[in-house]
Backbone as JSON Lines, residues from 0, in Angstrom:
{"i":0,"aa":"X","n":[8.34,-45.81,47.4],"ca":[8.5,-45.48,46.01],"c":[9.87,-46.01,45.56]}
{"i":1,"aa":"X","n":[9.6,-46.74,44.18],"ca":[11.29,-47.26,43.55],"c":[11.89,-46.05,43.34]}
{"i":2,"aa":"X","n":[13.21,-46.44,43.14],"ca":[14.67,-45.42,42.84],"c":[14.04,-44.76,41.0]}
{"i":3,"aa":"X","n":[13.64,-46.19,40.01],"ca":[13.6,-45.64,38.74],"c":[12.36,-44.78,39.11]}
{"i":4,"aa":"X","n":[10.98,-45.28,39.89],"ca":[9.9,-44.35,39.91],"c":[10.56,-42.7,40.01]}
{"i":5,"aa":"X","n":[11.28,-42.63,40.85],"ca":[11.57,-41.18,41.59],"c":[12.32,-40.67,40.54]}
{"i":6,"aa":"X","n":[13.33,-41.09,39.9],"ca":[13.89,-40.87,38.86],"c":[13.36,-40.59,37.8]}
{"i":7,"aa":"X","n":[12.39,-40.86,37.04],"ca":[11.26,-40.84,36.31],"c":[10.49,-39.58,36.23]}
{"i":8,"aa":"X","n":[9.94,-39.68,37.68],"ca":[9.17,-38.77,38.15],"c":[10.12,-37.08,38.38]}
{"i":9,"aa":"X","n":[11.62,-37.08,38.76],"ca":[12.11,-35.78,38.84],"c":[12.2,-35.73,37.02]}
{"i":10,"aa":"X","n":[12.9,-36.52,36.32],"ca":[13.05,-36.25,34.96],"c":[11.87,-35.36,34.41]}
{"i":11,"aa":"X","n":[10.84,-36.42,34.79],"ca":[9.3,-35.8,34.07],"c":[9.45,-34.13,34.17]}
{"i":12,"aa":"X","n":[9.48,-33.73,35.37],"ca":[9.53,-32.72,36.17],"c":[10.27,-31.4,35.46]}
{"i":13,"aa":"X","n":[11.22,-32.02,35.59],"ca":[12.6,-31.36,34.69],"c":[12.03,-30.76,33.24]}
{"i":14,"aa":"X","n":[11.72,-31.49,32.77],"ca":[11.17,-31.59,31.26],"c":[10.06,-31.02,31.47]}
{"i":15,"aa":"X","n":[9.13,-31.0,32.37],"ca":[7.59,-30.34,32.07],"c":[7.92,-28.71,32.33]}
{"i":16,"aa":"X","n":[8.94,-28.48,33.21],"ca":[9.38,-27.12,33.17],"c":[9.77,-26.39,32.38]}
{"i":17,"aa":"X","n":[10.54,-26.83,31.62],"ca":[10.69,-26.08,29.74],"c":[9.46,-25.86,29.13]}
{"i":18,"aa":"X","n":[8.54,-26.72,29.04],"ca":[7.48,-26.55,28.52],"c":[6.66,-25.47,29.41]}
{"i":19,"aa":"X","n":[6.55,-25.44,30.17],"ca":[5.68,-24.31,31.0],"c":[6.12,-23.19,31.03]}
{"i":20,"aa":"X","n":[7.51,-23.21,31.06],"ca":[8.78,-21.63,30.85],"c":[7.93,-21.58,29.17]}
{"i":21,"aa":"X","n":[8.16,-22.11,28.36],"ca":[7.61,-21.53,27.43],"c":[6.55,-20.99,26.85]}
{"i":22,"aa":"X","n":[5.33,-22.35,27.4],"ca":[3.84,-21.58,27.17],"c":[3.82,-20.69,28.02]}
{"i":23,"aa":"X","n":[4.29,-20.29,29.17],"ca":[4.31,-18.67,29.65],"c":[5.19,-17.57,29.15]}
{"i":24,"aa":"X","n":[5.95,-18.08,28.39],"ca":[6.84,-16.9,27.73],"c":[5.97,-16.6,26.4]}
{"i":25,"aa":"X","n":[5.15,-17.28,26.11],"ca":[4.03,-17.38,24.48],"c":[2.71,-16.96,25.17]}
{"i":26,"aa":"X","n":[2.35,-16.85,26.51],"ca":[0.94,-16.14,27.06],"c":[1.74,-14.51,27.22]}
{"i":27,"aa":"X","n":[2.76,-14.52,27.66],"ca":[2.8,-13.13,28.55],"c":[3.39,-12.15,27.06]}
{"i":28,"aa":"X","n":[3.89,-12.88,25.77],"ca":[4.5,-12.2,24.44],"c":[3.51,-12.05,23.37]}
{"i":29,"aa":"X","n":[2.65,-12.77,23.74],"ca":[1.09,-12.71,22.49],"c":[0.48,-11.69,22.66]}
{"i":30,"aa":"X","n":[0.19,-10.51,23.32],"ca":[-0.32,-9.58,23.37],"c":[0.38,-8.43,22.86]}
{"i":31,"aa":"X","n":[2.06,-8.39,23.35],"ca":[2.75,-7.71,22.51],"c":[2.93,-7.88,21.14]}
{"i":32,"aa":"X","n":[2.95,-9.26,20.49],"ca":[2.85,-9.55,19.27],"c":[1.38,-9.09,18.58]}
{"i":33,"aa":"X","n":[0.45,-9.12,19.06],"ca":[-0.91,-8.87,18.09],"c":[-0.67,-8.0,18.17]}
{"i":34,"aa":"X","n":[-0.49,-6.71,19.1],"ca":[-0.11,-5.06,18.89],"c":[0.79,-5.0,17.87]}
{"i":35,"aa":"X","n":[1.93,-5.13,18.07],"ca":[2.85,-4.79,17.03],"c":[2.32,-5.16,15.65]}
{"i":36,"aa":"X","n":[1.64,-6.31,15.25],"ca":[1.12,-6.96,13.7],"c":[0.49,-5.75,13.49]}
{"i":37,"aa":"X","n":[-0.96,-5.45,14.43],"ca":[-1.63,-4.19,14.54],"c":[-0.97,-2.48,13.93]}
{"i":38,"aa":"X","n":[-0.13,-3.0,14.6],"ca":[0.44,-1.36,14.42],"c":[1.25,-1.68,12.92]}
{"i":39,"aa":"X","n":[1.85,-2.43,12.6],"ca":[2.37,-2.53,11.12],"c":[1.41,-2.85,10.23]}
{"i":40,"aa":"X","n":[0.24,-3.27,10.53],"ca":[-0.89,-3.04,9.02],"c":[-1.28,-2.21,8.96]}
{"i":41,"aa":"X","n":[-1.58,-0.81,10.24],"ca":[-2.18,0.08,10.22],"c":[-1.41,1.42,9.89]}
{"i":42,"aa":"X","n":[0.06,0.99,9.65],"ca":[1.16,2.3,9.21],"c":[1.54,1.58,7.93]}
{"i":43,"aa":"X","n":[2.14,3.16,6.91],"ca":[2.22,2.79,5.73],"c":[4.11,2.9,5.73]}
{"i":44,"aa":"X","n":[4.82,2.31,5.45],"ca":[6.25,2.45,5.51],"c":[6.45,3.36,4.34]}
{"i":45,"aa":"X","n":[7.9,4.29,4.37],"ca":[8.2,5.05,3.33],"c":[8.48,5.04,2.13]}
{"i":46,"aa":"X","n":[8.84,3.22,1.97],"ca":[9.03,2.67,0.51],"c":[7.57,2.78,0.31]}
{"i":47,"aa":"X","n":[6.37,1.85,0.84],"ca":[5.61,1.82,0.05],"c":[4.46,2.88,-0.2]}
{"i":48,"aa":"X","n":[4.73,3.97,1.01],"ca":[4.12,5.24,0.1],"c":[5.03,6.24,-0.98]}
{"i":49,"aa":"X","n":[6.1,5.86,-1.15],"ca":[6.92,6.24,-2.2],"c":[6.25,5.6,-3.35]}
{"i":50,"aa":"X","n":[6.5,4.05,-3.44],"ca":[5.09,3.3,-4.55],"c":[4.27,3.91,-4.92]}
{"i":51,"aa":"X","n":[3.22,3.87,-3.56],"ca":[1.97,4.14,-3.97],"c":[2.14,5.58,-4.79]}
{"i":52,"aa":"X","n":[2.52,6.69,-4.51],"ca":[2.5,7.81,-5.45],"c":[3.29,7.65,-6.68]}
{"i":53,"aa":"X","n":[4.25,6.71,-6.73],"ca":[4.85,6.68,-8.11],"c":[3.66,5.93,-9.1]}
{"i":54,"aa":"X","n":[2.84,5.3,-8.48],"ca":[2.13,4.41,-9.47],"c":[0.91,5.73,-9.52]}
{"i":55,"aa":"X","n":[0.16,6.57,-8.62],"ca":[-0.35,7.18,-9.13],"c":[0.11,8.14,-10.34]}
{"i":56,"aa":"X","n":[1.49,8.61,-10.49],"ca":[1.94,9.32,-10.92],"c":[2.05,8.79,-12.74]}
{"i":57,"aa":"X","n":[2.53,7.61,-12.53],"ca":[2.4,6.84,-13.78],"c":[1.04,7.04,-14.01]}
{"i":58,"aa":"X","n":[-0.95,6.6,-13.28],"ca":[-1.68,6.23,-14.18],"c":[-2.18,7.79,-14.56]}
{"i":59,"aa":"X","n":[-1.46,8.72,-14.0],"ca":[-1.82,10.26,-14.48],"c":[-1.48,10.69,-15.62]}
{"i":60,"aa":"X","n":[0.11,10.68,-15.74],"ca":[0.32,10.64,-16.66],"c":[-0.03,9.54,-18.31]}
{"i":61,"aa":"X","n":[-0.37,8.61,-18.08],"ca":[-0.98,7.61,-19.41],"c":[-1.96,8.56,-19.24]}
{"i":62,"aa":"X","n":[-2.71,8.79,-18.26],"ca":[-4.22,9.47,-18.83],"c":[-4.27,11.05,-19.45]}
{"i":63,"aa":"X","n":[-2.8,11.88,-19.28],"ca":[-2.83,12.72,-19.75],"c":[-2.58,12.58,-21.57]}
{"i":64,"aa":"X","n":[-1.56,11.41,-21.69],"ca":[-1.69,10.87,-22.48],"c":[-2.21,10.69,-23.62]}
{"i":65,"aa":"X","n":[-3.12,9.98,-23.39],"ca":[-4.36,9.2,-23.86],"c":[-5.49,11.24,-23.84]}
{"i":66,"aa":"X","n":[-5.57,11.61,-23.3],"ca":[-6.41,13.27,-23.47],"c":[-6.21,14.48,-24.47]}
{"i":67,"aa":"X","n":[-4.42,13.92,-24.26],"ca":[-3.75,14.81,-25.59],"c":[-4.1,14.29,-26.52]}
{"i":68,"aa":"X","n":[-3.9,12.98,-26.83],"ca":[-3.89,12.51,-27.92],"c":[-5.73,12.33,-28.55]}
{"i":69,"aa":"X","n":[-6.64,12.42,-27.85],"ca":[-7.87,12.55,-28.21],"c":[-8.37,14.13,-28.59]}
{"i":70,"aa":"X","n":[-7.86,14.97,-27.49],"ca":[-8.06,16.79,-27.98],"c":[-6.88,16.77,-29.12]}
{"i":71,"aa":"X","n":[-6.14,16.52,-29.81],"ca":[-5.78,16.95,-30.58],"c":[-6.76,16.44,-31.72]}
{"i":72,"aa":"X","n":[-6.75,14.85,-31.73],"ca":[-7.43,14.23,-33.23],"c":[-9.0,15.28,-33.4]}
{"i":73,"aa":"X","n":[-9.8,15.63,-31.78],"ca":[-10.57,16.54,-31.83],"c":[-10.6,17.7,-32.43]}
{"i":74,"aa":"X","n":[-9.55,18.51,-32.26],"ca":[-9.27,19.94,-32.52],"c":[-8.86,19.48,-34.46]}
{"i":75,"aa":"X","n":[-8.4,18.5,-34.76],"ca":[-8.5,18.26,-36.23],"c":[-9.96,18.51,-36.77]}
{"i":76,"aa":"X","n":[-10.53,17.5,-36.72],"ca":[-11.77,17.07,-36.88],"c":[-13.14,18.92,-37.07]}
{"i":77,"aa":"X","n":[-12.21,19.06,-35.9],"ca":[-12.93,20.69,-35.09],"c":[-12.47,21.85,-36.27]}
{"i":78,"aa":"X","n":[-11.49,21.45,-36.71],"ca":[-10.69,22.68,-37.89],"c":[-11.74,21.85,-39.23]}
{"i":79,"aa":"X","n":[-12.19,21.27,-39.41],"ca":[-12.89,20.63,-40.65],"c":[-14.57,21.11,-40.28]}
{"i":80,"aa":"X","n":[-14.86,22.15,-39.75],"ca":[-15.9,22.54,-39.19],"c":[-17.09,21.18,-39.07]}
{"i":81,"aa":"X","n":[-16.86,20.68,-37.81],"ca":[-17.41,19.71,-37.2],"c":[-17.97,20.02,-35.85]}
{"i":82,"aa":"X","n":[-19.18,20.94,-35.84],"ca":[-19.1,21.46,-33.91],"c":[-18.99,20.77,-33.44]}
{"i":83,"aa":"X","n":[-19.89,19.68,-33.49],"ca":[-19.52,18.43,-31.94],"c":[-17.89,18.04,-31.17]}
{"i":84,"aa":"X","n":[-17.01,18.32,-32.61],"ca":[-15.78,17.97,-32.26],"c":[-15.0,18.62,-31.42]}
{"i":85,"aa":"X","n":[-15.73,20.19,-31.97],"ca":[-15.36,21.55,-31.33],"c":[-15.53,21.64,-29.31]}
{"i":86,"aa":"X","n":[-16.98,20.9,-29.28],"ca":[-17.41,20.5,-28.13],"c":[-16.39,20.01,-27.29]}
{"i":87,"aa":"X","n":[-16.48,18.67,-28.0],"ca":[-15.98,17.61,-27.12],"c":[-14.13,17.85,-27.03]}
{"i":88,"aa":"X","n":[-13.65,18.54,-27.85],"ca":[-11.8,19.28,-27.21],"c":[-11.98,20.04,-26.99]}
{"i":89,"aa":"X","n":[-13.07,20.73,-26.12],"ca":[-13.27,21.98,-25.17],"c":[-13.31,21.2,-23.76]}
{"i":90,"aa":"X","n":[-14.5,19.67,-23.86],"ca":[-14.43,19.28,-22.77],"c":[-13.15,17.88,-22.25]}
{"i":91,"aa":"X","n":[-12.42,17.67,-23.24],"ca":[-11.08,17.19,-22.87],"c":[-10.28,18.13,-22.67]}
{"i":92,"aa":"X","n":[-9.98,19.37,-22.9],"ca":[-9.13,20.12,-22.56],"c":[-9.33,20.87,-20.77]}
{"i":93,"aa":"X","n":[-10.66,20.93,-20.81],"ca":[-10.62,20.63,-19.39],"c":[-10.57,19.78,-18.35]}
{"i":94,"aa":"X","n":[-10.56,18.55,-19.25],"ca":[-10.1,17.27,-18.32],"c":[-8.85,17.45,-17.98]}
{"i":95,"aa":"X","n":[-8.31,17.68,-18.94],"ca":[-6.62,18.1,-19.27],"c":[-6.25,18.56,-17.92]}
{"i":96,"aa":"X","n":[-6.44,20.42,-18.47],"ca":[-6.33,21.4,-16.75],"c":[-6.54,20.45,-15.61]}
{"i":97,"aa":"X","n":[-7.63,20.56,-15.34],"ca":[-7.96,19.43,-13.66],"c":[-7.2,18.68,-13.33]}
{"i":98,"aa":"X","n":[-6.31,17.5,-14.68],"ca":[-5.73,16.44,-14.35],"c":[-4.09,17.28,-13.98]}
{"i":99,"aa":"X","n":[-3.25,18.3,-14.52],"ca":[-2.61,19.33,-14.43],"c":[-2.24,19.52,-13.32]}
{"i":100,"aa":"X","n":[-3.29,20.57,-12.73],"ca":[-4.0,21.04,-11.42],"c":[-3.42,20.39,-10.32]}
{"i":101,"aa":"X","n":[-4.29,19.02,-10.12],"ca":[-4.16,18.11,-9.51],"c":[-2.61,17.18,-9.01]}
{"i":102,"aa":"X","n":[-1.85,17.86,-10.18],"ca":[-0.45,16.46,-10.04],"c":[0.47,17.25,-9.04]}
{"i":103,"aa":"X","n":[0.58,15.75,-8.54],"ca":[1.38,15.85,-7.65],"c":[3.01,16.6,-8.21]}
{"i":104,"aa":"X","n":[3.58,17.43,-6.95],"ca":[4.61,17.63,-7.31],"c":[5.8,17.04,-6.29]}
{"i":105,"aa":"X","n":[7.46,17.44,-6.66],"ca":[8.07,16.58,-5.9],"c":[8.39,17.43,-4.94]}
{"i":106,"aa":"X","n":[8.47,16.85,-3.69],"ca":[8.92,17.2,-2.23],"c":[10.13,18.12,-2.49]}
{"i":107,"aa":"X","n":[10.03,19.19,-1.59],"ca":[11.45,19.49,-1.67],"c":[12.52,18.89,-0.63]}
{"i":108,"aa":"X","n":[13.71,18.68,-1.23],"ca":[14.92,18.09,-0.71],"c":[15.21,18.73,0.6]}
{"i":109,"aa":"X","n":[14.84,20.17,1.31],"ca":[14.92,20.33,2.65],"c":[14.74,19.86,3.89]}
């Protein structure tokens, strides 16, 4: 065998070993990596369940909103002896309560 063959041939060598240190450092870390992805899509972090309830909290409130402002024009309508009107801000006013009921309140600071 020539001097450059052998030379060649340890270089190659040299160099194919980085590469193999690595695709085994990327076989034996890929299993820890899909777990961990796993486990962070499947937990909710504290910012974004802080979000998520602030945005429910916002579309509660528009909808309480939007209930007042329909049982009242009702309860007008309802004073002009109109039964149906009478009806229907009996049954927004219990939308009202439920939606009430339902809201969230804030954590206490303890």
């Amino acid at each position: 065998m020539s001097p450059l063959r052998f030379l060649a041939l340890g270089f190659a060598a040299l160099a194919l070993q980085g590469c193999l240190a690595k695709a085994a450092v990327g076989v034996v870390t890929a299993p820890v990596r899909v777990v961990s992805k796993g486990v962070d899509l499947a937990t909710t972090s504290q910012s974004e369940a802080d979000e998520k309830r602030g945005r429910e909290i916002r579309k509660r409130e528009e909808r309480l909103a939007e209930l007042e402002a329909e049982y009242y024009e009702s309860m007008e309508r309802c004073s002009s002896i109109e039964p149906d009107a009478c009806y229907h801000a009996k049954a927004v006013e219990a939308e009202i309560d439920e939606l009430k009921r339902g809201a969230p309140t804030e954590p206490d600071g303890r």
